[in-house]
C-alpha positions in Angstrom: -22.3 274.3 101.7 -20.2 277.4 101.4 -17.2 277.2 103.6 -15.6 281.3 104.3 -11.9 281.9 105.5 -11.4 285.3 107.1 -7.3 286.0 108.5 -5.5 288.7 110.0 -1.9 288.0 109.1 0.7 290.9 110.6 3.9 291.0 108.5 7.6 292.6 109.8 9.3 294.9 106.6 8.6 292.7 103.6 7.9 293.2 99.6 6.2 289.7 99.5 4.2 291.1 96.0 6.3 293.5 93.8 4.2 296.0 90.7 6.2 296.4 87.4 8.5 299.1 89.3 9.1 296.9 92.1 8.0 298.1 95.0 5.3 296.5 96.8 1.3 296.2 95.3 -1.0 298.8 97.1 -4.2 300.0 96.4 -6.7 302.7 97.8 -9.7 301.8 100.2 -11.4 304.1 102.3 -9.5 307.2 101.0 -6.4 305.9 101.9 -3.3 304.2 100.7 -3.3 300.2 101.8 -0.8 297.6 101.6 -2.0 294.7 99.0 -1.1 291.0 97.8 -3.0 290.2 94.8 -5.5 287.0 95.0 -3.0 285.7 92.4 -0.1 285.6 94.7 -1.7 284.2 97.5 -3.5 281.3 95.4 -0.1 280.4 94.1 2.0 280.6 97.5 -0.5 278.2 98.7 -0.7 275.4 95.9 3.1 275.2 95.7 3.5 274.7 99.1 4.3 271.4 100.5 1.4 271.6 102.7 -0.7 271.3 99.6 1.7 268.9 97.9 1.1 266.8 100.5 -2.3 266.3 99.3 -1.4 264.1 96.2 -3.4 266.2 93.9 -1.6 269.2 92.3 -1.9 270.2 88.8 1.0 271.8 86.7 0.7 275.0 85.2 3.3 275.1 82.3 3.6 276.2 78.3 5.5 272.9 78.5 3.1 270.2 77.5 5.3 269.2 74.0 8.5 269.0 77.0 6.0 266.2 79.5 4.2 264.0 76.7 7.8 263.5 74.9 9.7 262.4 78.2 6.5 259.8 78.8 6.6 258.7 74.9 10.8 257.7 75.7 9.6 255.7 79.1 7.2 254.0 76.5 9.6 252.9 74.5 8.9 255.1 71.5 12.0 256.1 68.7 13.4 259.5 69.4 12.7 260.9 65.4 9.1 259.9 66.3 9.3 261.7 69.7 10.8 265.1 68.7 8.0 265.1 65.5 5.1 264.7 68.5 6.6 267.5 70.6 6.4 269.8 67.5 2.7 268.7 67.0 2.2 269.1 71.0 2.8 272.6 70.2 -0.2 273.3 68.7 -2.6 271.3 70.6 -3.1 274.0 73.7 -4.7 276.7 71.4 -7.8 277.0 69.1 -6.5 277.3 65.8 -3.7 274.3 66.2 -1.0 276.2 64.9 2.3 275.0 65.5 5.2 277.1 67.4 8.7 277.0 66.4 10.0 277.6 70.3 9.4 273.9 71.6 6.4 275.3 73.5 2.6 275.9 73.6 0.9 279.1 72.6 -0.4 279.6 75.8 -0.1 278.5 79.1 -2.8 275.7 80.9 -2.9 274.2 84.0 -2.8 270.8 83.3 -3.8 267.5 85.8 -1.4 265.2 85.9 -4.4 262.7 84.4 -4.8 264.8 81.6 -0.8 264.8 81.0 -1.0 261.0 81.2 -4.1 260.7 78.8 -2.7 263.0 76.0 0.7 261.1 75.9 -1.8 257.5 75.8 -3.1 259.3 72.9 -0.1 260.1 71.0 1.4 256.8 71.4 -1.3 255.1 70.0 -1.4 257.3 66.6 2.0 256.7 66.4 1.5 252.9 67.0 -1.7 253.3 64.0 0.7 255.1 61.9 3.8 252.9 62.3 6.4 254.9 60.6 7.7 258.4 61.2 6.7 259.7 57.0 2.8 258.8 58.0 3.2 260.5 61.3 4.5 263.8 59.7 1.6 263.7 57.7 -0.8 264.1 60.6 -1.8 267.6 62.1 -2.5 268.6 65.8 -6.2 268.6 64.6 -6.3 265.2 64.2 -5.6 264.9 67.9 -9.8 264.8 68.1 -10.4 261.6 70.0 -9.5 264.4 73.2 -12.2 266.3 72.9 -14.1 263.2 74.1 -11.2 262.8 76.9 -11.8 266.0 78.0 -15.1 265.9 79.6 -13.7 262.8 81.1 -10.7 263.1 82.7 -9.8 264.1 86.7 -8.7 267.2 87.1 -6.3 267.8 90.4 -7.8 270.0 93.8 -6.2 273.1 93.0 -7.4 272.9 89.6 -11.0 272.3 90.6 -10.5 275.2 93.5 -8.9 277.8 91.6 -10.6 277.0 88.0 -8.7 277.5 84.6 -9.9 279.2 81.1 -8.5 277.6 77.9 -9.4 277.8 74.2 -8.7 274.4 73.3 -10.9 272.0 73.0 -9.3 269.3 74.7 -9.6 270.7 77.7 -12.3 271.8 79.7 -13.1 274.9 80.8 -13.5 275.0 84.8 -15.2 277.0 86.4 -13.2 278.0 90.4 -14.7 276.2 93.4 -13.5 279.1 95.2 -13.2 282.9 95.2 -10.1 284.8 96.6 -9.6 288.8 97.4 -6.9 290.7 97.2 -5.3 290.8 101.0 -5.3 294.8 102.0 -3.7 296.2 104.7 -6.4 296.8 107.9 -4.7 300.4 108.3 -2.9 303.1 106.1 0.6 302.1 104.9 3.5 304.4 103.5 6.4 302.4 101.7 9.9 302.7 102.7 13.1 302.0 101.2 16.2 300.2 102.1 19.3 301.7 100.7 21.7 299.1 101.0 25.3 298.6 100.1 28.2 295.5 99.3 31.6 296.0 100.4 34.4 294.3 99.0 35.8 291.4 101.3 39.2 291.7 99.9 39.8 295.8 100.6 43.1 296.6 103.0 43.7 299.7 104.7 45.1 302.1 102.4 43.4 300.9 99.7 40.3 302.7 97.5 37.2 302.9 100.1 33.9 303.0 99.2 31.4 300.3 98.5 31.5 297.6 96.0 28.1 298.4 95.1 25.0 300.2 96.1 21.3 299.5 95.6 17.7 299.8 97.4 14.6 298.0 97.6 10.9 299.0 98.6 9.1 297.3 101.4 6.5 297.8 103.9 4.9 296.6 107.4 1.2 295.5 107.1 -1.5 293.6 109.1 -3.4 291.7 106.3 -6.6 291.1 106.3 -7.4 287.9 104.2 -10.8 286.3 102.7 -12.0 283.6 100.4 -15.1 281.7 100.0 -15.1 277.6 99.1 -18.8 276.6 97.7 -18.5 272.8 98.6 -20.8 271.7 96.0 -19.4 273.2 93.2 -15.9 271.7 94.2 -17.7 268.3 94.2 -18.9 268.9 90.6 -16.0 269.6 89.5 -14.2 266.6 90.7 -17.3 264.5 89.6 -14.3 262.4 87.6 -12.0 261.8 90.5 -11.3 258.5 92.0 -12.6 258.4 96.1 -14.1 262.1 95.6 -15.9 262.8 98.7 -12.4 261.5 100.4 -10.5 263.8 98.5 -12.7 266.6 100.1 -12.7 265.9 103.0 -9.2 265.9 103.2 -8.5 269.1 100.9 -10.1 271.3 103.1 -8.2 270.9 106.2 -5.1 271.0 104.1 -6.6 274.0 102.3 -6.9 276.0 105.5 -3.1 274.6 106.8 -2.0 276.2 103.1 -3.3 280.1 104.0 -2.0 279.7 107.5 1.2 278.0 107.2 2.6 279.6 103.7 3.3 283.2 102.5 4.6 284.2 100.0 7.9 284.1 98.5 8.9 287.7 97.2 11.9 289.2 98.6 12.0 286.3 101.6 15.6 286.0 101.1 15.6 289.6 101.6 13.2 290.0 105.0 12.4 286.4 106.2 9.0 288.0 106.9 7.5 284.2 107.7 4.7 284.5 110.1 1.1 282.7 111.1 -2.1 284.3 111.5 -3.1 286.4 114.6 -7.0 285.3 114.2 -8.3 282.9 111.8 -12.5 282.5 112.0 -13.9 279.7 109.8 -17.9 280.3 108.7 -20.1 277.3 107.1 -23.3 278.1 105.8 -26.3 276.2 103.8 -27.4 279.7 102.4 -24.4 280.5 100.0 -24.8 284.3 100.9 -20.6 285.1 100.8 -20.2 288.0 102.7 -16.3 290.0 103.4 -16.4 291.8 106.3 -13.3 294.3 104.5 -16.1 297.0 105.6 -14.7 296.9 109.3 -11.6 298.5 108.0 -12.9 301.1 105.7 -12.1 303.8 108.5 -8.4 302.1 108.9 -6.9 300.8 112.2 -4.4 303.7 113.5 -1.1 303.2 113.8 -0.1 306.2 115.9 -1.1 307.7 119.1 -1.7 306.7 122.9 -2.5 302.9 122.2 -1.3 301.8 118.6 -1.7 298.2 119.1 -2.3 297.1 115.3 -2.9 293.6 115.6 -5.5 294.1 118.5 -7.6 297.2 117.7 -7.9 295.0 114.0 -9.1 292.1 115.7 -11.6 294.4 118.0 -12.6 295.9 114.6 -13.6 293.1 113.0 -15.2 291.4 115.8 -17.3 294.4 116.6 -18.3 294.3 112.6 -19.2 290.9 112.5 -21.4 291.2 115.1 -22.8 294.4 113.7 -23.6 292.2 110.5 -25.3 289.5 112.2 -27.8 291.8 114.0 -28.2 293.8 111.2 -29.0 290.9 108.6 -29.3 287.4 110.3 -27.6 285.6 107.9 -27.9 281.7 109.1 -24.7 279.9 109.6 -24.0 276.0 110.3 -20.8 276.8 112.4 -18.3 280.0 113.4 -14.8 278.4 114.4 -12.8 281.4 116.1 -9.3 281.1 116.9 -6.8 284.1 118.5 -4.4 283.0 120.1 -3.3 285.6 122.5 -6.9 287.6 122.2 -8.9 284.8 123.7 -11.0 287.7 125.2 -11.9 289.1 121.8 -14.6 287.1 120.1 -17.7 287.8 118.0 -20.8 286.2 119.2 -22.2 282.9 117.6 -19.1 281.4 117.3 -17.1 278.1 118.8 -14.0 279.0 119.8 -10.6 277.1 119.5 -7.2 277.5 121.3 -5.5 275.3 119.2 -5.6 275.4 115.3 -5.6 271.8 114.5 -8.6 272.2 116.9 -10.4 274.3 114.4 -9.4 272.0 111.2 -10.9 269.2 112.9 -13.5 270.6 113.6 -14.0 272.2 110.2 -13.9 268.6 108.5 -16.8 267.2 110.7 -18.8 270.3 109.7 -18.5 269.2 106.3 -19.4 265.7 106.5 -22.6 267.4 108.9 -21.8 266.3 111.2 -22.0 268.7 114.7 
């Protein structure tokens, strides 16, 4: 089954996703300049979330690895001269060659399961319990770590790692392929960024004394109605949990947390700054048998104007979109299981085919008895 996720998210001043200089991501689509948080950002917002944490699976991404198996090795009872020789060897297990590093951490970074944490430190121990001393320890290198190359094909990986995939050149990892395919959010209508110029004042200044401001600074931001999409193929997220405990359970329950993730969370850039925290104006939920992914981005190429006699962002996007889905089903038929539709406040506005919902947890519900097929 392929599950889609289409969202309208309107955000106050914000610089949620920064470039190198700063200022907030954009990009060009339809001849014009658009507001844009990269797939990247998003993905992340949502698996650190504590929506998704609630889920009790959530891998660590980290150049740490040597830091992790060293702290488990201590619980285990192992000497410290024997624990600070494995995190030196740790170094060099997360890369192809298995060349050491002299700063305490891996060559590159992985996204690790907490399984897979848990299975290389069971792996350590015991070479250090066949070795027995730290002189024949020393003597090993990372390569002889082999017995994980078997491990690897093995373990359980965590939900977000079998959503959002990983690409490592070790072999003691695997490879995994992403369950799930995210865009980059653009902005439904033109955007020009603006900049705050702010200043600091000193609290301590009397009357009389120097004026002027402590310091002085600005920051980039701008004001966008998002337009959000990913795609979840169901059976290639059940592959790649193929060695978790209770898998179909896990499922079940990822999804609705999943979809609580994008709708709950933003992103953290500059929040401190612009508290731009906000839910979605429309969510719509598609699950199909045909894995045919389809954006519907197109309904914004001409973008949503944001001047004039009735520059109601938020609605004339949602009319937009709905009049482009629509054009899309009659001009291509593409089958669909179920279309969960939720506005709240443009109850009126809603593209044929579809169930609609005036409560979220409505729609999640629903969502998760669409998976297990039923109607």
């Amino acid at each position: 089954m392929l599950i889609e996720v289409h969202m309208l998210k309107n955000y106050p001043p914000v610089n949620l996703n920064r470039d190198d200089s700063g200022a907030p991501k954009s990009c060009f689509f339809g001849g014009v300049q658009r507001g844009r948080i990269s797939s990247q950002c998003l993905k992340r917002s949502w698996r650190t979330s504590d929506v998704f944490h609630s889920l009790g699976s959530k891998g660590i991404r980290t150049r740490k690895l040597p830091e992790l198996v060293a702290e488990k090795l201590l619980a285990m009872g192992v000497a410290p001269d024997l624990v600070e020789e494995a995190r030196i060897k740790m170094t060099g297990i997360a890369n192809k060659e298995g060349k050491t590093t002299t700063d305490g951490q891996t060559a590159q970074i992985v996204f690790y399961s907490e399984a897979e944490i848990e299975q290389v430190s069971k792996r350590v121990y015991e070479m250090i319990t066949e070795d027995g001393d730290l002189k024949t320890f020393k003597k090993r290198s990372p390569k002889d770590f082999a017995a994980m190359e078997k491990d690897a094909k093995l373990n359980p990986i965590s939900a977000d790692i079998a959503l959002f995939g990983r690409m490592v050149t070790s072999p003691y990892f695997m490879n995994i392929d992403a369950s799930m395919q995210v865009a980059h959010a653009i902005s439904t209508h033109a955007v020009n960024r603006e900049s705050d110029y702010y200043t600091a004042m000193d609290d301590l200044l009397k009357a009389g004394e120097e004026t002027g401001a402590g310091m002085i600074g600005d920051t980039d931001y701008n004001s966008c109605c998002y337009y959000e999409y990913a795609s979840i193929d169901t059976d290639a997220l059940r592959e790649n949990l193929k060695n978790s405990p209770e898998r179909d359970e896990l499922i079940e329950r990822l999804i609705p947390v999943l979809l609580q993730a994008m709708a709950f969370t933003n992103p953290t850039g500059k929040q401190n700054t612009f508290a731009g925290q906000i839910l979605p104006s429309m969510v719509m939920i598609e699950c199909k048998t045909d894995k045919i992914p389809l954006s519907y981005v197109n309904a914004f190429e001409t973008p949503v104007a944001t001047w004039g006699s009735n520059p109601k962002i938020v609605e004339n996007s949602i009319r937009k979109f709905v009049e482009y889905v629509d054009r899309m089903d009659d001009a291509y038929g593409l089958s669909l299981v179920k279309r969960g539709y939720f506005a709240p406040g443009y109850e009126t506005i809603a593209p044929g085919k579809c169930e609609f919902f005036g409560k979220y947890k409505d729609l999640l519900d629903a969502c998760a008895h669409w998976i297990r097929g039923e109607q």
